[in-house]
C-alpha positions, 0 to 999 in steps of 0.5 A, spaced: 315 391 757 317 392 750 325 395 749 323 403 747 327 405 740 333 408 738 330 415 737 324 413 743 331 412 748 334 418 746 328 422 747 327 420 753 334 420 755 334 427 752 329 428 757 332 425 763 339 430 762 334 435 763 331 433 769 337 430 771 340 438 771 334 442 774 336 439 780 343 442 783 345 438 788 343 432 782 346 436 776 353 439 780 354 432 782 353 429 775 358 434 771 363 432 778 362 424 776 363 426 768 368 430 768 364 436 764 363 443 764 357 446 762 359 448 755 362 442 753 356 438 756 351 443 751 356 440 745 355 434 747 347 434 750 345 429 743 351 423 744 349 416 745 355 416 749 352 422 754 345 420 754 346 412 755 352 415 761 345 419 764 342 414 764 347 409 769 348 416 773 342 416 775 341 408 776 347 408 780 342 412 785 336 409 786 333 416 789 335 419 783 332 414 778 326 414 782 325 421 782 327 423 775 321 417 772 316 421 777 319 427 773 317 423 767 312 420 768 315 413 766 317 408 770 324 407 773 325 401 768 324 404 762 329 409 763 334 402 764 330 400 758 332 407 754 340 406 757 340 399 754 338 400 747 342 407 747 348 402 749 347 397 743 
């Protein structure tokens, strides 16, 4: 599988905070774990940082990346993929 572009992984990193925070037990434990508030992650929603921070949230919980790629419709690996080219 070929590594998805700079803007491919921010997309779909964009995508993946979206879904990470459609779910609340999902989302409370992701702004427990940063350390954000609501506003302060809106700011911040298109960092790299964040996105690529995103990412590794949910690829530290399998269940959450497996959900999350279902959500997608990818496969876990390119949200992997996506956070590696983000931390370039």
């Amino acid at each position: 599988m070929s590594s998805p572009t700079t803007n491919d992984a921010e997309a779909l990193a964009l995508a993946a905070l979206a879904a990470t925070l459609t779910d609340e037990r999902r989302a409370q434990r992701f702004l427990d774990l940063t350390g954000l508030d609501a506003d302060e992650l809106r700011a911040r929603a298109g960092e790299r940082r964040l996105l690529a921070a995103t990412l590794a949230f949910l690829e530290a919980h399998e269940p959450d990346l497996i959900e999350v790629s279902k959500l997608l419709n990818v496969k876990p690996e390119l949200l992997v993929a996506a956070r590696s080219e983000l931390e370039r």
